[in-house]
Backbone as CSV, one residue per row, in Angstrom:
resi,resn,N_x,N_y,N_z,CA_x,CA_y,CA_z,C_x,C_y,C_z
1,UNK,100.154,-61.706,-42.384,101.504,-61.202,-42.160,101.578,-59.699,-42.268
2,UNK,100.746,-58.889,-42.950,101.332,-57.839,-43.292,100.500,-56.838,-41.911
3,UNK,99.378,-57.262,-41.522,99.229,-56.293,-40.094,100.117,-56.339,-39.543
4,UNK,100.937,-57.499,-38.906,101.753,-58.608,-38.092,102.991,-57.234,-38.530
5,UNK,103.209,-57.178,-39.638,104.551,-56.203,-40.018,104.535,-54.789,-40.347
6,UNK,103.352,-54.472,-39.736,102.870,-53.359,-39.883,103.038,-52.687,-38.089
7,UNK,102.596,-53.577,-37.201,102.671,-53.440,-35.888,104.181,-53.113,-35.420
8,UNK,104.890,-54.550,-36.141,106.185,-54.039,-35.963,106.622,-53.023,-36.374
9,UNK,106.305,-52.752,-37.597,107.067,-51.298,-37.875,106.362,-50.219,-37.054
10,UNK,105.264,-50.148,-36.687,104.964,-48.984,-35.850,105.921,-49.196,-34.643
11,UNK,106.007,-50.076,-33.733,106.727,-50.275,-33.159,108.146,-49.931,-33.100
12,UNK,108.678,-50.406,-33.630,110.110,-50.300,-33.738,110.720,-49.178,-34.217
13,UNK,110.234,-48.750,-35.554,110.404,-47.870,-36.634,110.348,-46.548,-35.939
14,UNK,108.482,-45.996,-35.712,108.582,-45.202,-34.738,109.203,-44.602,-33.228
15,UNK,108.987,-45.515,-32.366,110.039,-45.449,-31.427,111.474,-45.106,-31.318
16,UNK,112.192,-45.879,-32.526,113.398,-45.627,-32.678,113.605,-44.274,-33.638
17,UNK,113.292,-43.894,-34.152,112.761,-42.583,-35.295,112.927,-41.606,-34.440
18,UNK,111.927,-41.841,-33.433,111.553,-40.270,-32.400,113.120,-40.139,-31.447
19,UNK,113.754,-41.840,-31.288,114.962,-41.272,-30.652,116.160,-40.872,-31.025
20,UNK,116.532,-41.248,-31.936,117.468,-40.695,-32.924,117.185,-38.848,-33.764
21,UNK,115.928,-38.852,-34.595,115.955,-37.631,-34.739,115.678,-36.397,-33.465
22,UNK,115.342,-37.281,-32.404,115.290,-35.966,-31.471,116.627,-35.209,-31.282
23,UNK,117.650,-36.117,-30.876,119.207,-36.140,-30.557,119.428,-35.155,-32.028
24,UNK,119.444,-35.617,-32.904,119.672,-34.519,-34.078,119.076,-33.009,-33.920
25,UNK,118.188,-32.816,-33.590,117.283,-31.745,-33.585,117.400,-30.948,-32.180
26,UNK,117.997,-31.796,-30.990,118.230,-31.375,-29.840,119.065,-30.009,-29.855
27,UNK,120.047,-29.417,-30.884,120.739,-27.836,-30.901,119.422,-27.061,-31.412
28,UNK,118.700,-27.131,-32.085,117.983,-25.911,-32.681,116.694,-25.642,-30.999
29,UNK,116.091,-27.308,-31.232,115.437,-27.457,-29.810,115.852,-26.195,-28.646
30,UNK,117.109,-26.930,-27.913,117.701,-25.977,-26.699,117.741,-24.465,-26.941
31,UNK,118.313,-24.058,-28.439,118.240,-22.527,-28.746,117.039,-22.276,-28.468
32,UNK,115.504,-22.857,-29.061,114.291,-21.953,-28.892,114.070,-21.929,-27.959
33,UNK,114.006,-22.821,-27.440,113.158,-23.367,-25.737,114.368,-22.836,-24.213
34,UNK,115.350,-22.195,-25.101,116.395,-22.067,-24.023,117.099,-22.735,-23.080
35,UNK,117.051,-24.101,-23.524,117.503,-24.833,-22.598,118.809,-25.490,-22.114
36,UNK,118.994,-25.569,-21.048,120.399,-25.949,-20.504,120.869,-27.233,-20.733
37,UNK,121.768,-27.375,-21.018,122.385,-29.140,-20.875,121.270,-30.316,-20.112
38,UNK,121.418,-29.479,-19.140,120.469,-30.320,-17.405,119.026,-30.436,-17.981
39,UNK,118.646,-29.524,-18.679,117.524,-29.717,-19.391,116.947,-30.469,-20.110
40,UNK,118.182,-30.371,-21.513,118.001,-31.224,-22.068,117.864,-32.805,-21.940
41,UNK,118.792,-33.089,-20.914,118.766,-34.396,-20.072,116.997,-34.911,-19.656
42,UNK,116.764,-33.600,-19.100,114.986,-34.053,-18.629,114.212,-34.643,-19.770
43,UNK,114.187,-33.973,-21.055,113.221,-33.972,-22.000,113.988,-35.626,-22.353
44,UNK,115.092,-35.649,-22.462,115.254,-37.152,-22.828,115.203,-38.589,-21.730
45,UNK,115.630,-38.286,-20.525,114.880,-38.873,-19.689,113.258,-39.151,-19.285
46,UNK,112.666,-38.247,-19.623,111.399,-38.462,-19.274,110.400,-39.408,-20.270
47,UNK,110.951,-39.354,-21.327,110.899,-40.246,-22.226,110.900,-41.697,-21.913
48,UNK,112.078,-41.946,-21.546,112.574,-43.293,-21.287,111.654,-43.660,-19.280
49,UNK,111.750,-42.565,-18.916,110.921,-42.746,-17.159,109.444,-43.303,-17.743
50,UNK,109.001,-42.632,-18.988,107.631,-43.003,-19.402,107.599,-44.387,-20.128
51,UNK,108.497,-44.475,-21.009,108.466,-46.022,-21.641,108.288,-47.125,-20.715
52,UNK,109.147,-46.903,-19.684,109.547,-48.421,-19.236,108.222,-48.127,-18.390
53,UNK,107.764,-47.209,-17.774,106.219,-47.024,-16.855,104.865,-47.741,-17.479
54,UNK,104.847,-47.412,-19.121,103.871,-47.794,-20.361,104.607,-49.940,-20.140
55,UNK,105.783,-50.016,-20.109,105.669,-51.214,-20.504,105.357,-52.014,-19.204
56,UNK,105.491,-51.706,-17.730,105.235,-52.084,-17.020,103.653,-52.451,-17.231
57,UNK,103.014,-51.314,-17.259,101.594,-51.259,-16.943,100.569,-52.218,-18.093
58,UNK,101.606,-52.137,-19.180,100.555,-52.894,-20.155,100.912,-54.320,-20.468
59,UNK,101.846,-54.700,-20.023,101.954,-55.917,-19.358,100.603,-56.753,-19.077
60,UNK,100.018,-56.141,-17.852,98.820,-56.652,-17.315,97.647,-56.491,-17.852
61,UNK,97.266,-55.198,-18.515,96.405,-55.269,-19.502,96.651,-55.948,-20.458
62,UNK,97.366,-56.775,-20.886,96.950,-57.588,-22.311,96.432,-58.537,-21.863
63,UNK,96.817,-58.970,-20.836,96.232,-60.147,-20.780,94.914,-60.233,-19.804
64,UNK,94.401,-58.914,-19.695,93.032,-59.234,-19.323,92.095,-58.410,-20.456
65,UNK,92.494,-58.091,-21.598,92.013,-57.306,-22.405,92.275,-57.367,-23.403
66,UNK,93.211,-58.228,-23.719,93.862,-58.569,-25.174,94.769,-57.079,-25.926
67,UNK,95.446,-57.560,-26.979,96.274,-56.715,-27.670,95.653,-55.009,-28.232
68,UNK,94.056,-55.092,-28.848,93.808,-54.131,-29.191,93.844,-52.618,-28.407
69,UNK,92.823,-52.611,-27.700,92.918,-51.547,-26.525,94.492,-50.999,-26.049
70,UNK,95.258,-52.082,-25.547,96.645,-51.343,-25.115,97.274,-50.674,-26.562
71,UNK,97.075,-51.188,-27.423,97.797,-51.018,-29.230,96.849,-49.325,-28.877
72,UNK,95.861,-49.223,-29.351,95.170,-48.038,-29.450,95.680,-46.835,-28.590
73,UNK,95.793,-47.393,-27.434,96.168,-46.441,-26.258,97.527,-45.969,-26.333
74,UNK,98.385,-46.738,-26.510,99.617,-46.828,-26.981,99.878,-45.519,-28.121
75,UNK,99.148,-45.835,-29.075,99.274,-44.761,-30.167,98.935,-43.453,-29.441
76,UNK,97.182,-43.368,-29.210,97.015,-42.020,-29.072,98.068,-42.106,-28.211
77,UNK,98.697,-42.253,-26.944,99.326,-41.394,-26.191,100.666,-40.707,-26.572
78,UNK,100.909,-41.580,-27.586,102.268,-41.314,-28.128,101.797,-40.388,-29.232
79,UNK,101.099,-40.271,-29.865,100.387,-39.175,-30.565,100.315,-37.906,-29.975
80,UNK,99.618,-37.954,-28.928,99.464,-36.719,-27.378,100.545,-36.466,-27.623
81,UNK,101.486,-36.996,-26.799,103.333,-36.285,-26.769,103.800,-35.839,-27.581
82,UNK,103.725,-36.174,-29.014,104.691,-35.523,-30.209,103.731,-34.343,-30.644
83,UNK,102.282,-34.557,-29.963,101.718,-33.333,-30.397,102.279,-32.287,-29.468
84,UNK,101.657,-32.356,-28.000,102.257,-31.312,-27.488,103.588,-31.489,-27.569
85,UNK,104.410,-31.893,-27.811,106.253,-31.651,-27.943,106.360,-30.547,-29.453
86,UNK,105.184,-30.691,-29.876,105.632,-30.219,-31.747,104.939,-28.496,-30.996
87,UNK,104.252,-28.568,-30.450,103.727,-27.030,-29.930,104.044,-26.794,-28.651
88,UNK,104.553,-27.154,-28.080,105.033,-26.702,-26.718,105.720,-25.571,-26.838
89,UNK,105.076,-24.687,-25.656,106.299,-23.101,-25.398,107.552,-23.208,-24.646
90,UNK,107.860,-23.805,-23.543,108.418,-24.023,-22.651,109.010,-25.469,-22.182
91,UNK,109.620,-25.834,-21.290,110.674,-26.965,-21.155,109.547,-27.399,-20.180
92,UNK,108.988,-27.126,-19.472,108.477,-28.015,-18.275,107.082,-29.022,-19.229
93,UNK,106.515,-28.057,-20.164,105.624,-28.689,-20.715,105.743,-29.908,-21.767
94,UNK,107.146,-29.278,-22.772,107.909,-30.534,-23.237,108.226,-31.681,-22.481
95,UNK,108.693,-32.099,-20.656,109.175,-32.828,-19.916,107.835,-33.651,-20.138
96,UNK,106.884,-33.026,-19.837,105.787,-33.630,-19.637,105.153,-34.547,-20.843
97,UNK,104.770,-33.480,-22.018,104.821,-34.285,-23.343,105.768,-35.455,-23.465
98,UNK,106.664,-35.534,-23.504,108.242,-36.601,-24.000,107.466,-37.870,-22.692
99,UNK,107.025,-37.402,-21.303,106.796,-38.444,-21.032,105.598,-39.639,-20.940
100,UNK,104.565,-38.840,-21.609,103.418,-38.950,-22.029,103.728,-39.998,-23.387
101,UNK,104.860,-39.091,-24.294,105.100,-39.892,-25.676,105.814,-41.483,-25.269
102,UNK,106.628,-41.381,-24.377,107.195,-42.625,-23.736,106.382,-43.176,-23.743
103,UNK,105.061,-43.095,-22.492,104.357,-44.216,-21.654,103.167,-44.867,-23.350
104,UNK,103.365,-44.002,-24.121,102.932,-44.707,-25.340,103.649,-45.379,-26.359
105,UNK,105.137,-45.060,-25.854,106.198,-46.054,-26.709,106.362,-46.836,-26.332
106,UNK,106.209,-47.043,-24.918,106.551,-47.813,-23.882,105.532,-49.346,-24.701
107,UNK,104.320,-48.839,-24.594,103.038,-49.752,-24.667,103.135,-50.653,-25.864
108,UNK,103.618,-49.965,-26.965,103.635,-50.835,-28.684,104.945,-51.728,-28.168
109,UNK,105.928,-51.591,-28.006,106.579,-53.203,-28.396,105.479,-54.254,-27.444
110,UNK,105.807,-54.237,-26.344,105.192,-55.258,-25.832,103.998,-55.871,-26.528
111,UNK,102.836,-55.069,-27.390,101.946,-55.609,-27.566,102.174,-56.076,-28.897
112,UNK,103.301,-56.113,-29.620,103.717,-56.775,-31.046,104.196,-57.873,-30.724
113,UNK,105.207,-57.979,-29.574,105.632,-59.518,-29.059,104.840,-59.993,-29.003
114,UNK,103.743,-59.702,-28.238,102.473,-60.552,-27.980,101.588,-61.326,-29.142
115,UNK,101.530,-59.932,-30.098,100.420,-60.171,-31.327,101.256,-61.756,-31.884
116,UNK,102.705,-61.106,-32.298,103.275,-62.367,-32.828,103.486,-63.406,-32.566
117,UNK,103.409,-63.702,-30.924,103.275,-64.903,-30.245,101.940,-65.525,-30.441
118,UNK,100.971,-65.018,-30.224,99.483,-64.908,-30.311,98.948,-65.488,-32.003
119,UNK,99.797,-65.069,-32.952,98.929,-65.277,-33.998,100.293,-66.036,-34.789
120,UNK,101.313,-66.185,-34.996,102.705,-66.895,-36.068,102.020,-67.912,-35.484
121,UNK,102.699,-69.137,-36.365,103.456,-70.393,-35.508,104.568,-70.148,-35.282
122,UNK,105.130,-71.136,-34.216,105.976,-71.624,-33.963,107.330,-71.351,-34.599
123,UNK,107.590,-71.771,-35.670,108.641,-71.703,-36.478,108.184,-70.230,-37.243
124,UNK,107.570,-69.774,-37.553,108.001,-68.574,-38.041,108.226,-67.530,-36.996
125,UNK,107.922,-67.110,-35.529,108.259,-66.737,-34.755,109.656,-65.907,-35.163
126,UNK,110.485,-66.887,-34.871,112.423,-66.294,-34.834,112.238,-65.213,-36.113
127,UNK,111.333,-65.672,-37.002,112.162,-64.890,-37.888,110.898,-63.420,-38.030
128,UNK,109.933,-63.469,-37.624,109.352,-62.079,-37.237,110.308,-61.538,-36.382
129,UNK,110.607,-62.075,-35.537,111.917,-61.306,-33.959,112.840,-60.843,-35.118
130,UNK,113.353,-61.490,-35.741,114.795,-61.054,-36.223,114.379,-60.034,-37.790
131,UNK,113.088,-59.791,-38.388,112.856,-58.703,-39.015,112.637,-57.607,-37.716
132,UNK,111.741,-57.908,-36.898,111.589,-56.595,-35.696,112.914,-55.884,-35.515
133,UNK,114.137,-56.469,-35.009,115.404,-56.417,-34.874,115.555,-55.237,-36.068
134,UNK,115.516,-56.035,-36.798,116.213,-55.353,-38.746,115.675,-53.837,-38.553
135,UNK,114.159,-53.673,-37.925,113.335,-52.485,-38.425,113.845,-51.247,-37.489
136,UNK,115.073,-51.992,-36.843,115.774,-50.247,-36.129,116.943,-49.877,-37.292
137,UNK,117.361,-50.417,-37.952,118.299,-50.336,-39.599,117.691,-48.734,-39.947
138,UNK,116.590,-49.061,-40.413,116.115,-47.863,-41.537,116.137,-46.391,-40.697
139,UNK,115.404,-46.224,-38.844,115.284,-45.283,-38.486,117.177,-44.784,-37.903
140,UNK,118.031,-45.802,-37.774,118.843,-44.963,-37.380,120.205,-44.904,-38.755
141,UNK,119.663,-45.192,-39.796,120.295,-44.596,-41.012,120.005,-43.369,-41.455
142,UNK,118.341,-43.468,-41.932,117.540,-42.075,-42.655,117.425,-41.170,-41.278
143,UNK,117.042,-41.540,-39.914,116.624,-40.842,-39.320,117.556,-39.541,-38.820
144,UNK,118.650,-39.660,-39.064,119.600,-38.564,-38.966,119.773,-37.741,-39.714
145,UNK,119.717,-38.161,-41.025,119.848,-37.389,-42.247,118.592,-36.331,-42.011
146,UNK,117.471,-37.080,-42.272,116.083,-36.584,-42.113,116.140,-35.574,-41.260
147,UNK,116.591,-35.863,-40.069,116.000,-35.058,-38.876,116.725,-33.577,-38.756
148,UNK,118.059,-33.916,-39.571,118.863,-32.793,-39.648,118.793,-31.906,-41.049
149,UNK,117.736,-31.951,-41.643,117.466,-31.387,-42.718,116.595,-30.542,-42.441
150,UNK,115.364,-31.528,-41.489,114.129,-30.306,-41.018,114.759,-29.693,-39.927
151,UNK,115.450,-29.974,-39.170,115.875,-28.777,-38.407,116.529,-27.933,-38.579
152,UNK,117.521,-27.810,-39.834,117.940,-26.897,-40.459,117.247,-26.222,-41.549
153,UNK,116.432,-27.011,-41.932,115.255,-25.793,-43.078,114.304,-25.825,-42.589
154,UNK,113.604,-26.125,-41.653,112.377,-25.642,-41.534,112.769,-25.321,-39.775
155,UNK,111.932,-26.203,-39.016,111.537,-26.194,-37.859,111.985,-28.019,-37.042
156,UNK,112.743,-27.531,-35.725,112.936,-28.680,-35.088,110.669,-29.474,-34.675
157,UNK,110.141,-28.177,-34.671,108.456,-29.002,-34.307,108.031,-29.564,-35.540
158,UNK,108.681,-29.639,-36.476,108.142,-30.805,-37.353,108.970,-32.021,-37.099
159,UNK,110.107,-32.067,-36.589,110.550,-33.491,-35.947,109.548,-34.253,-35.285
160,UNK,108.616,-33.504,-34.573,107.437,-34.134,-33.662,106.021,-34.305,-34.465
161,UNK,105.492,-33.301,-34.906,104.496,-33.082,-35.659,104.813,-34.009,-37.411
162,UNK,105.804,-34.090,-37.873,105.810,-35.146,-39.095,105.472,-36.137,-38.704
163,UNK,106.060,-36.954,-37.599,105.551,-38.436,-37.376,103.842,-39.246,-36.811
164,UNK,103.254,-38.032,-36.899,101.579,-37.892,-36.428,101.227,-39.146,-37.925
165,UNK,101.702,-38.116,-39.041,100.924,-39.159,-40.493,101.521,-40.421,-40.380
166,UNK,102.407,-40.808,-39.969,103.186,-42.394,-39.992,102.046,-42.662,-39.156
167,UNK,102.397,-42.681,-37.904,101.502,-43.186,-36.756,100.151,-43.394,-37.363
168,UNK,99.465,-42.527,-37.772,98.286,-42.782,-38.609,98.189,-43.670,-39.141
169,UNK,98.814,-43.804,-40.647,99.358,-44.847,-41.757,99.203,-45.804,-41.214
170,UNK,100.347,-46.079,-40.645,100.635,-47.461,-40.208,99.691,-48.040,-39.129
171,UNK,99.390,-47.282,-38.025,98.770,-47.829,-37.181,97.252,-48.440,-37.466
172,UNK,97.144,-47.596,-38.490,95.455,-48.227,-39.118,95.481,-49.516,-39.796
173,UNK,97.037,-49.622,-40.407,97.039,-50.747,-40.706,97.481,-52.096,-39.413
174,UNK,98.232,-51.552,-38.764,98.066,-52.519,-37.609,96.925,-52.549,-36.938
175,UNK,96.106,-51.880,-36.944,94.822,-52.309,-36.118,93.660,-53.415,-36.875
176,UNK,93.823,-53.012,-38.070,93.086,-53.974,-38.450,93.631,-55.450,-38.921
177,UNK,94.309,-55.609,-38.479,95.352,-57.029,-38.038,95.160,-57.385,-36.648
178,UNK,95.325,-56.651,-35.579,95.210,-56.470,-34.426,93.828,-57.189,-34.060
179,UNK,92.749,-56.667,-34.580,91.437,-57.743,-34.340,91.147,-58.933,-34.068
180,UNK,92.401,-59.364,-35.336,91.862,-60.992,-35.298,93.107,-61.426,-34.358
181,UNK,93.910,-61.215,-33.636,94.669,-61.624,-32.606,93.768,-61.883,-31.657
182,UNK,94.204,-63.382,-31.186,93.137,-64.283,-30.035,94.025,-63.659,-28.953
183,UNK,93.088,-63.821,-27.459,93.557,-63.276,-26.453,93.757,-64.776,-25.591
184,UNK,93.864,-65.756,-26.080,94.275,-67.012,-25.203,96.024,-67.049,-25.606
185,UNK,96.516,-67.446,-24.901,97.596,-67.874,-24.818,97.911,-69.396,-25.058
186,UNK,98.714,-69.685,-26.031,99.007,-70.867,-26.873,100.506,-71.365,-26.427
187,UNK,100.596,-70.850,-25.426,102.126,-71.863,-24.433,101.967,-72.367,-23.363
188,UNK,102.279,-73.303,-22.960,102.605,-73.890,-21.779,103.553,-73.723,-21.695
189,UNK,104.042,-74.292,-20.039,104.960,-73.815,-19.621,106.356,-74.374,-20.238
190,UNK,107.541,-73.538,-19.743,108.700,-74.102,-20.644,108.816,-73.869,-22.244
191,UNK,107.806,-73.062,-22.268,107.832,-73.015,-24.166,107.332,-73.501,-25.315
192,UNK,106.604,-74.691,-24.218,105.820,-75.883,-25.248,104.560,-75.345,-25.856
193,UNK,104.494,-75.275,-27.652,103.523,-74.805,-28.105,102.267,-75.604,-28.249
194,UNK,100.858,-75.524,-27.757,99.908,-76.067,-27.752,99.042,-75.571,-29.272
């Protein structure tokens, strides 16, 4: 259980973390980087153009490759983005980062549905879904507070650059959970568990 809730929280936790404190951090952001309203729109769109691109694509890789590899890829890329987003000079290079960080946000839920389909039974299922659910609670309570503290005392690039050690943390612990997830599929059709 505890890789199993470890995945999720990378998942969920993170993802939702990076979108909430960005929105907080988005006034100090636009002052350095100079950016316009229209701008700002890009850096948060491109995000979301990259997620749903990451969830398309890894879709098909799990199931010819199983959960690990897309999980891995998933991270670094989303790692990539908050790195260059935490050092970026300019708006075009941020667009790019944010969508880089997407197509790696994009990649972790899908492959936690999976893990948990893949490795629960049956009946405990609902109630992994409905902690996953719970684990957007914590990032859009603290994550405002948080995000508006470092951007007012320090730097909006530690909004990006703090969440590198989570990702770490946690993800090491989801990976080594991640292993023992079988890559057969245990449904038939209609839902019926084999």
């Amino acid at each position: 259980w505890v890789p199993i809730l470890a995945l999720v929280a990378v998942g969920t936790t993170i993802n939702y973390l990076d979108r909430t404190v960005l929105s907080i951090a988005a006034p100090s952001l636009s002052r350095d980087l100079a950016l316009t309203p229209t701008a700002m729109g890009l850096v948060f769109s491109a995000f979301f153009i990259g997620s749903m691109f990451g969830i398309v694509v890894v879709a098909g890789l799990i199931d010819r490759i199983g959960v690990v590899k897309p999980f891995v890829l998933g991270l670094v890329l989303f790692g990539i983005g908050l790195t260059i987003g935490g050092l970026t000079p300019s708006m075009p290079i941020l667009i790019v980062a944010r969508f880089i960080q997407g197509i790696g946000g994009g990649v972790i839920p899908p492959v936690a549905y999976v893990a948990i389909g893949r490795t629960l039974p049956a009946p405990l299922r609902p109630r992994m879904f409905a902690m996953m659910s719970t684990a957007w609670l914590l990032p859009g309570l603290a994550g405002p507070a948080i995000a508006g503290f470092i951007a007012e005392h320090t730097t909006w690039r530690l909004v990006f650059l703090g969440l590198l050690p989570l990702i770490v943390v946690s993800g090491t612990m989801a990976y080594r959970g991640l292993r023992g997830v079988g890559d057969e599929i245990h449904v038939l059709p209609f839902g019926v568990d084999v």
